[in-house]
MMTF fields as JSON, N, C-alpha, C and O atoms, coordinates in Angstrom:
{
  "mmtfVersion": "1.0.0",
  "mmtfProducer": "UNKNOWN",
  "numBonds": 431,
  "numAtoms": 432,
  "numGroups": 108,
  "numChains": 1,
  "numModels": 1,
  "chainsPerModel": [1],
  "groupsPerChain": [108],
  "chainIdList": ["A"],
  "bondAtomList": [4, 2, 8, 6, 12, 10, 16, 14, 20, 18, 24, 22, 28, 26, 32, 30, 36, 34, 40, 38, 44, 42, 48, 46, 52, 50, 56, 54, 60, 58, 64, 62, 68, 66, 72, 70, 76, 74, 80, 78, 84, 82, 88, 86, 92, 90, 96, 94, 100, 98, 104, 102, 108, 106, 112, 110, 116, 114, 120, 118, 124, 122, 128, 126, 132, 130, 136, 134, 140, 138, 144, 142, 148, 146, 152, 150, 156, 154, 160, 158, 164, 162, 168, 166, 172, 170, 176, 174, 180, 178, 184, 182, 188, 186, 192, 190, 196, 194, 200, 198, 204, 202, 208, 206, 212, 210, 216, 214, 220, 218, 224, 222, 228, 226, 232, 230, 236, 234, 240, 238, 244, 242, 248, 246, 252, 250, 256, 254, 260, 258, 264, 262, 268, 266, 272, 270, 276, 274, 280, 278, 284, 282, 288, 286, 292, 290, 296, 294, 300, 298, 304, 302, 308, 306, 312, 310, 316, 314, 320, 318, 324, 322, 328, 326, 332, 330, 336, 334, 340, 338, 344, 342, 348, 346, 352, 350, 356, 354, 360, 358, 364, 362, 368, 366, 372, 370, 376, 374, 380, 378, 384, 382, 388, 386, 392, 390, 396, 394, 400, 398, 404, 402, 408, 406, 412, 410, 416, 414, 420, 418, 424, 422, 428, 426],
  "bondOrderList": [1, 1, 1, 1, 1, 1, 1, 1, 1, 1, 1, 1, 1, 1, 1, 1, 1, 1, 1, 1, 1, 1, 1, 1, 1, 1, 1, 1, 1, 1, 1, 1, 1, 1, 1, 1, 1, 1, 1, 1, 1, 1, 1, 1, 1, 1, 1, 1, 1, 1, 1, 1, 1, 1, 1, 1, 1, 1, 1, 1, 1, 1, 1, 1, 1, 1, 1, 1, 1, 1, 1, 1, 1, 1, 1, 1, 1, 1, 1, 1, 1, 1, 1, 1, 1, 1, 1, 1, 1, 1, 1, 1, 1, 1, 1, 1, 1, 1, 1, 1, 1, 1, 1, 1, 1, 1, 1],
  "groupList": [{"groupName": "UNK", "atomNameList": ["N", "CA", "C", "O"], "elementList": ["N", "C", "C", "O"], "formalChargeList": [0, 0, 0, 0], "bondAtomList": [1, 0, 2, 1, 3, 2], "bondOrderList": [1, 1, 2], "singleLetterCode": "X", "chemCompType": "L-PEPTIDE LINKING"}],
  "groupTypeList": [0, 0, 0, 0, 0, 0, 0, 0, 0, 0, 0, 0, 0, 0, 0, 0, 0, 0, 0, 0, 0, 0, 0, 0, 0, 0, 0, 0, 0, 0, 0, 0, 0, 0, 0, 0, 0, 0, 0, 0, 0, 0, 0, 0, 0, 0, 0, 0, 0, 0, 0, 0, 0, 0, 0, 0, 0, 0, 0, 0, 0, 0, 0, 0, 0, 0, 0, 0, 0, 0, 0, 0, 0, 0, 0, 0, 0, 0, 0, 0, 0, 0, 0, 0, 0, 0, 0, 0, 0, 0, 0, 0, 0, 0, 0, 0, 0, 0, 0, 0, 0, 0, 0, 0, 0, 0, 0, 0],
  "groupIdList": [1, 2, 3, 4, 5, 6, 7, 8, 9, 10, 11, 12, 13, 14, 15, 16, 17, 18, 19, 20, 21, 22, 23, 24, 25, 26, 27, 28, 29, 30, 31, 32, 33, 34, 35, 36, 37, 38, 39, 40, 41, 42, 43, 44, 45, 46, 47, 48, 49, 50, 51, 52, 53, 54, 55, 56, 57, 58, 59, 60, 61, 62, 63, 64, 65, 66, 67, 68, 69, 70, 71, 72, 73, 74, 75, 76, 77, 78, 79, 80, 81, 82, 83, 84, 85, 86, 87, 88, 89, 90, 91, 92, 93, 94, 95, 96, 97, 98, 99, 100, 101, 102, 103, 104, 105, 106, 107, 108],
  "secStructList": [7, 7, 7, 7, 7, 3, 3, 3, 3, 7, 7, 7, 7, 7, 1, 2, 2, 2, 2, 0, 0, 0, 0, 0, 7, 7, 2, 2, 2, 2, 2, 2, 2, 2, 2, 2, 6, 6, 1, 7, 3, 3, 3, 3, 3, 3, 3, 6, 6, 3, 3, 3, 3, 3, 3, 3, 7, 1, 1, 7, 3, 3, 7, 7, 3, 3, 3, 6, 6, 1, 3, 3, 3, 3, 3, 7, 6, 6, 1, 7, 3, 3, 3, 3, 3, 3, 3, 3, 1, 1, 1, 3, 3, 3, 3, 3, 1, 1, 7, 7, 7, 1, 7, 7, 7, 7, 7, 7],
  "xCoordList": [56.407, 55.948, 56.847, 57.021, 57.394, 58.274, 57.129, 55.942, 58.078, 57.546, 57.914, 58.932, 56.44, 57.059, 56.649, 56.176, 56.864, 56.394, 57.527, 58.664, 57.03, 58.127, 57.572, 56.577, 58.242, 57.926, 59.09, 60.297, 57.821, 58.438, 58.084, 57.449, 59.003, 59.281, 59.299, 60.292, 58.222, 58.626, 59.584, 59.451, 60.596, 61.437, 61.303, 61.737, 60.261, 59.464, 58.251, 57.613, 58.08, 55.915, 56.206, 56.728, 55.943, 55.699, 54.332, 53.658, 53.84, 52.723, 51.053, 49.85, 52.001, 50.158, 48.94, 47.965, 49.104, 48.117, 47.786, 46.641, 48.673, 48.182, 46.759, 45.818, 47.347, 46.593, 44.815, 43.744, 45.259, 43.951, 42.845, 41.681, 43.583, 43.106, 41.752, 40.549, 42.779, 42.272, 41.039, 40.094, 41.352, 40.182, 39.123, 38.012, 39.357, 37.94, 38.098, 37.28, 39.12, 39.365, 39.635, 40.54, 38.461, 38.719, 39.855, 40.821, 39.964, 41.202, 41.83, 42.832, 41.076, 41.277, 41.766, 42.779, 41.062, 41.378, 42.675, 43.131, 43.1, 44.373, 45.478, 46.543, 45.004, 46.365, 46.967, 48.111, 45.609, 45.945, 46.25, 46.962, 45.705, 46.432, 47.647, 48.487, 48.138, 49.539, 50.421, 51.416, 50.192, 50.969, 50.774, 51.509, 50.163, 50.478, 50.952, 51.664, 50.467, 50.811, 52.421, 52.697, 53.39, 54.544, 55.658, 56.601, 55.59, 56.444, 55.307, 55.239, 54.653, 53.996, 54.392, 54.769, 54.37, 55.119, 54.174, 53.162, 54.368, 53.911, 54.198, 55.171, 53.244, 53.61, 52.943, 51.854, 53.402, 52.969, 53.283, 54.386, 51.975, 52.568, 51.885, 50.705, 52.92, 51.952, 52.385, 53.532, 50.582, 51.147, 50.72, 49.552, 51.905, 50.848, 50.412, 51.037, 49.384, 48.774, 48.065, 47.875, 47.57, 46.607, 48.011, 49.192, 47.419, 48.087, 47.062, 45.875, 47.958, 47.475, 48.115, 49.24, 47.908, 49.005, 47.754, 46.574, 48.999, 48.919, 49.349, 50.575, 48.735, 49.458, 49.383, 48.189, 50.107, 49.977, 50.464, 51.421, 49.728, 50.433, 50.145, 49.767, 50.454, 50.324, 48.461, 48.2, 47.772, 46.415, 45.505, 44.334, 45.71, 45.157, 45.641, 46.648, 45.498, 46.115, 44.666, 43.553, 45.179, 43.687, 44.615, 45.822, 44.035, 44.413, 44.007, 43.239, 44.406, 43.715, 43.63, 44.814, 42.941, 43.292, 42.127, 40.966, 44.016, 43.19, 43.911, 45.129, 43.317, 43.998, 44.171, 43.279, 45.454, 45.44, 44.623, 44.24, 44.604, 43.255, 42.164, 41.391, 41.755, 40.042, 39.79, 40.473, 38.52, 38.596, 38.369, 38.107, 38.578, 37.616, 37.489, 37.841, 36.715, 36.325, 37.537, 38.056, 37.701, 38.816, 38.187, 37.228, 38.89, 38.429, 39.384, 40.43, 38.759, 39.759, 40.044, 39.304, 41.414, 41.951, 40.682, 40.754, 39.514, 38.826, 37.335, 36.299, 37.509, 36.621, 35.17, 34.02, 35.674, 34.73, 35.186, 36.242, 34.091, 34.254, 35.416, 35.314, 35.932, 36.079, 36.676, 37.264, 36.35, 36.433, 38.414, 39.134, 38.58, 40.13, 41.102, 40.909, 41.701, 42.006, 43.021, 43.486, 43.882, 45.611, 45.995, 45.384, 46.962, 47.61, 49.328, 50.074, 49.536, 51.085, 51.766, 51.097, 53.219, 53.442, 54.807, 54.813, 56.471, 56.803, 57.131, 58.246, 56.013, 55.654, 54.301, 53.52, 53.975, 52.545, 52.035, 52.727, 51.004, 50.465, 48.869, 48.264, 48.261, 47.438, 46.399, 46.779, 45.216, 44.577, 42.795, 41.945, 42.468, 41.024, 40.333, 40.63, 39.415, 38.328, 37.079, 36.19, 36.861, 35.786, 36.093, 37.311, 35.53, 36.105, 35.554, 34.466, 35.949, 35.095, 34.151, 34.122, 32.415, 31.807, 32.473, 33.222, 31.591, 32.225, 31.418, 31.77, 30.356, 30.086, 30.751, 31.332, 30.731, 31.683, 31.264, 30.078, 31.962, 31.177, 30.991, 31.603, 30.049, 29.963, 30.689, 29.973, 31.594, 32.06, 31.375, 30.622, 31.512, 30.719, 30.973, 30.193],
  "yCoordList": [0.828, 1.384, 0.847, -0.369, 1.638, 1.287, 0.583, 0.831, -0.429, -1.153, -0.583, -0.737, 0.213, 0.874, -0.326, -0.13, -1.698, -2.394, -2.376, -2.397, -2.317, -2.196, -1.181, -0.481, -1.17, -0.774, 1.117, 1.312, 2.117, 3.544, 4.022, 3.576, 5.347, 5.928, 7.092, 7.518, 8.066, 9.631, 10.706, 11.025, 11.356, 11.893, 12.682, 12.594, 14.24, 15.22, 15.22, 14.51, 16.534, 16.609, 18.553, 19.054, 18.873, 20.017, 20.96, 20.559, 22.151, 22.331, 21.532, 21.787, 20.446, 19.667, 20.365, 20.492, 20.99, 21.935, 22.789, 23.24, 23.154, 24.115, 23.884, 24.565, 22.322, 21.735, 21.491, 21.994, 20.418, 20.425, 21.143, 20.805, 22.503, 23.708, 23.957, 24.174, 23.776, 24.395, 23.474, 23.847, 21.899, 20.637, 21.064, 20.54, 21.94, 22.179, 21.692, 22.132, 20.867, 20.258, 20.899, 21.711, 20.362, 21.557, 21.894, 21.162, 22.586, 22.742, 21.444, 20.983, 20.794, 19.888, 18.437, 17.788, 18.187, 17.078, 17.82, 17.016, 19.05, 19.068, 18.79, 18.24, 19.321, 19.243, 17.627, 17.256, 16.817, 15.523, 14.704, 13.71, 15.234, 14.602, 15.04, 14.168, 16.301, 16.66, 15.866, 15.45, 15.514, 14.933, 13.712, 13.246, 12.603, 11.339, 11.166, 10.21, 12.329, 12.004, 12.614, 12.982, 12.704, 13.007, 11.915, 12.334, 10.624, 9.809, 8.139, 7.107, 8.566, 6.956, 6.06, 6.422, 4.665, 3.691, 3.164, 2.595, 3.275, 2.842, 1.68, 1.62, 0.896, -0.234, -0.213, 0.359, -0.851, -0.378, -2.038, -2.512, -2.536, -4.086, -3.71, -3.409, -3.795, -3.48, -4.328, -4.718, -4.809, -5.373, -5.094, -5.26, -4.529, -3.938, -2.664, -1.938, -2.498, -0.911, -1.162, -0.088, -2.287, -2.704, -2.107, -2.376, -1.226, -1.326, -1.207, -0.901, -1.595, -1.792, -0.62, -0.913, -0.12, 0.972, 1.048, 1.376, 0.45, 0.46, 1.227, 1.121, 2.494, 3.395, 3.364, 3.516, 3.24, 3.108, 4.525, 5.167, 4.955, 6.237, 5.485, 4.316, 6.587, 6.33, 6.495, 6.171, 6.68, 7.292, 6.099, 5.941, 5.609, 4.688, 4.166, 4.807, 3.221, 2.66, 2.478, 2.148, 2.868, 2.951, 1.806, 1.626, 1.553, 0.836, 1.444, 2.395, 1.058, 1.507, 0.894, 0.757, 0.341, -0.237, 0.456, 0.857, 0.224, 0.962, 0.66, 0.517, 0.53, 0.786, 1.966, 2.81, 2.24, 3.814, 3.634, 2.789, 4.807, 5.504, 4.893, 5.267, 4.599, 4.012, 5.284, 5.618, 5.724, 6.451, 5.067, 3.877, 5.763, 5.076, 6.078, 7.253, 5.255, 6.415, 6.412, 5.443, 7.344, 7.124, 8.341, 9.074, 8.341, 9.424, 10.166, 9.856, 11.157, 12.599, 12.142, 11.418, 12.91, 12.798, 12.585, 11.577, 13.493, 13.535, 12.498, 12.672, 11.608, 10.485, 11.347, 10.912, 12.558, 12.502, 12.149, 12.501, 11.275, 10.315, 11.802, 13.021, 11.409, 12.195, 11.022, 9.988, 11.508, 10.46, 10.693, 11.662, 9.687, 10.287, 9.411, 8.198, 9.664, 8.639, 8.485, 9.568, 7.62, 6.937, 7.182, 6.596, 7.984, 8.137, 7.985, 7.699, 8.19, 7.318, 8.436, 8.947, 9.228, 9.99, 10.231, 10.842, 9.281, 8.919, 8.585, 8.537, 8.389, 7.755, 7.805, 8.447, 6.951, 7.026, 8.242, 8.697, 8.772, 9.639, 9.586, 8.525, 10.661, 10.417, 12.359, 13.315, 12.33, 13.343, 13.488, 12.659, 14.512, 14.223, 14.618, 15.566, 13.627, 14.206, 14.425, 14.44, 14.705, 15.457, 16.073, 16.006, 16.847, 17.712, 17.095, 16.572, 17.002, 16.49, 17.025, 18.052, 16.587, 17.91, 18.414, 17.938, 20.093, 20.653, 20.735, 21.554, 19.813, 19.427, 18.645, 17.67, 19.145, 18.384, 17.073, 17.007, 15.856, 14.876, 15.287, 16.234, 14.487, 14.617, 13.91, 12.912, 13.734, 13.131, 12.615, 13.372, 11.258, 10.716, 10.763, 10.243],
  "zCoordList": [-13.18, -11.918, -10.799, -10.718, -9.985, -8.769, -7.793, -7.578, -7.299, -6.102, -4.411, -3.736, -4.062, -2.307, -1.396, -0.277, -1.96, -0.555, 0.093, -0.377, 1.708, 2.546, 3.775, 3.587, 4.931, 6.262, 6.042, 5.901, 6.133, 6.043, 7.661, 8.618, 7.291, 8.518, 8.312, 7.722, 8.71, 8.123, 8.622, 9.804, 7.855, 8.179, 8.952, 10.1, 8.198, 8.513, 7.925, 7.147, 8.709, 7.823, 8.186, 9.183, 7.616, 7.27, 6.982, 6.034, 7.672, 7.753, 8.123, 8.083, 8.481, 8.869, 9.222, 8.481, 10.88, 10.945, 10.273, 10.246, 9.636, 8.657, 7.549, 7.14, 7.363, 6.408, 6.919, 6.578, 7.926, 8.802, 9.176, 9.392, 9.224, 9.525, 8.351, 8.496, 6.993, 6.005, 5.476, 4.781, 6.094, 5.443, 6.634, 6.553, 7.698, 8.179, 10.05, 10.858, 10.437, 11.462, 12.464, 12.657, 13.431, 14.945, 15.607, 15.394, 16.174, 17.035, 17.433, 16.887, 18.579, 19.803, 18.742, 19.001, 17.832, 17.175, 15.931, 15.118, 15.871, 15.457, 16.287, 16.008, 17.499, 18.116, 18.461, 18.722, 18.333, 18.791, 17.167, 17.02, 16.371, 15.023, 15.101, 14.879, 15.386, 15.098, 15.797, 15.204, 17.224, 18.052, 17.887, 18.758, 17.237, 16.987, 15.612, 15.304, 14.526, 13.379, 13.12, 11.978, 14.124, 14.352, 13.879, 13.208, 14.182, 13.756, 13.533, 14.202, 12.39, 11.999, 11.13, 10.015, 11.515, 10.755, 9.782, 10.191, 8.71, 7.582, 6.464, 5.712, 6.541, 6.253, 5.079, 5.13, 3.603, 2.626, 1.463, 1.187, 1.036, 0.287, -1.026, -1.201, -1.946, -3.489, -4.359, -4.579, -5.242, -6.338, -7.585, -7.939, -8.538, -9.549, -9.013, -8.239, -9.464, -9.48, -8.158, -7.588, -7.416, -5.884, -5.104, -5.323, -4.15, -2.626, -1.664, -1.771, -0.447, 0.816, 1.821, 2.227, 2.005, 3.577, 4.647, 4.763, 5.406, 6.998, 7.822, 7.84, 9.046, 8.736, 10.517, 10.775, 11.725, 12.615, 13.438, 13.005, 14.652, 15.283, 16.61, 16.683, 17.972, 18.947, 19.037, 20.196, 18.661, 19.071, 17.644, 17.987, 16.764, 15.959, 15.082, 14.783, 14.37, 13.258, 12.362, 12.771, 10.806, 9.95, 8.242, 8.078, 7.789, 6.703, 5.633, 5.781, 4.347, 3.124, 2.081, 1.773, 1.18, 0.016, -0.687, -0.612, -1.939, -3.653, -4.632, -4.526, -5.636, -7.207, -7.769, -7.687, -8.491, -8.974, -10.293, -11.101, -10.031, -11.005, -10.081, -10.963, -9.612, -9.259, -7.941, -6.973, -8.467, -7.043, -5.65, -5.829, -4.409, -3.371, -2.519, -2.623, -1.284, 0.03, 1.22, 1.774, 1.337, 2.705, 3.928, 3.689, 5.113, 5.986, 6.806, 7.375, 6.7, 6.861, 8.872, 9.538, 9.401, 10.311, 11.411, 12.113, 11.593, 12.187, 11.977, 12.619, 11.109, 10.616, 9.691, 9.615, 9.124, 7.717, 6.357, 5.832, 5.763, 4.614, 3.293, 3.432, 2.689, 1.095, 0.326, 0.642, -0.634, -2.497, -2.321, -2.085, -2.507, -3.278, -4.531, -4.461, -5.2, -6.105, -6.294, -6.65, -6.282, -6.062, -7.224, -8.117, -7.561, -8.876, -8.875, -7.939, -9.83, -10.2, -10.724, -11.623, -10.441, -11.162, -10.175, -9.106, -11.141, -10.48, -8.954, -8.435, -8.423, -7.097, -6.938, -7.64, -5.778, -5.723, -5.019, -4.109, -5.305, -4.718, -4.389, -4.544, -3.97, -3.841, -3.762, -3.086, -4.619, -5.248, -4.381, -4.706, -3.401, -2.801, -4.406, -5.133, -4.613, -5.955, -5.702, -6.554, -3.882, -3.397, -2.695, -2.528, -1.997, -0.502, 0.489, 0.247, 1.465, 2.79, 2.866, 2.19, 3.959, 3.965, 5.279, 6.131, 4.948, 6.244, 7.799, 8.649, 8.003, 9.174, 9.788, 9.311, 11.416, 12.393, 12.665, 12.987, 12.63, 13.386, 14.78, 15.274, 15.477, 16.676, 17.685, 17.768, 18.494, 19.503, 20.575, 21.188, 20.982, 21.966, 23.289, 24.086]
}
């Protein structure tokens, strides 16, 4: 298994909104995911099959830890929970093994 520890930088991103769109995410909180999730630094320490990513934008920084194969909970751009599970296939990736639901949170 390759080792990604180390500080990334994304080149491009391609279709995001598109994506967002499709996980259910309002307008107003796309346009503001799109525009911070534009250039985020990603900080990433693994050992073994455990990682950690740290994933910082202008608008929040969220963390993550998991083992591949294990599911866990993570949360979608707009803070609803979905299952997802870290898999290995030369590189790490990562698979939702629930869907978000599709109620909006509420904003305060």
């Amino acid at each position: 298994m390759a080792n990604f520890t180390g500080s990334w930088k994304m080149r491009s991103s391609e279709n995001f909104e598109e994506l967002l769109k499709a996980l259910g995410v309002n307008v107003m909180l796309r346009k503001i995911a799109v525009a911070a999730a534009s250039k985020p630094a990603v900080e990433i320490k693994q050992q073994g099959p455990s990682f950690y990513i740290k994933t910082s934008t202008t608008v929040r920084t969220t963390e993550i830890r998991f083992e591949v194969g294990e599911e866990f909970e993570e949360q979608t751009v707009d803070g609803r929970p979905c299952k997802v599970r870290g898999r290995q296939k030369g590189g790490p990736g990562w698979g939702r093994s629930s869907p978000p639901p599709t109620e909006q949170p509420s904003l305060l």
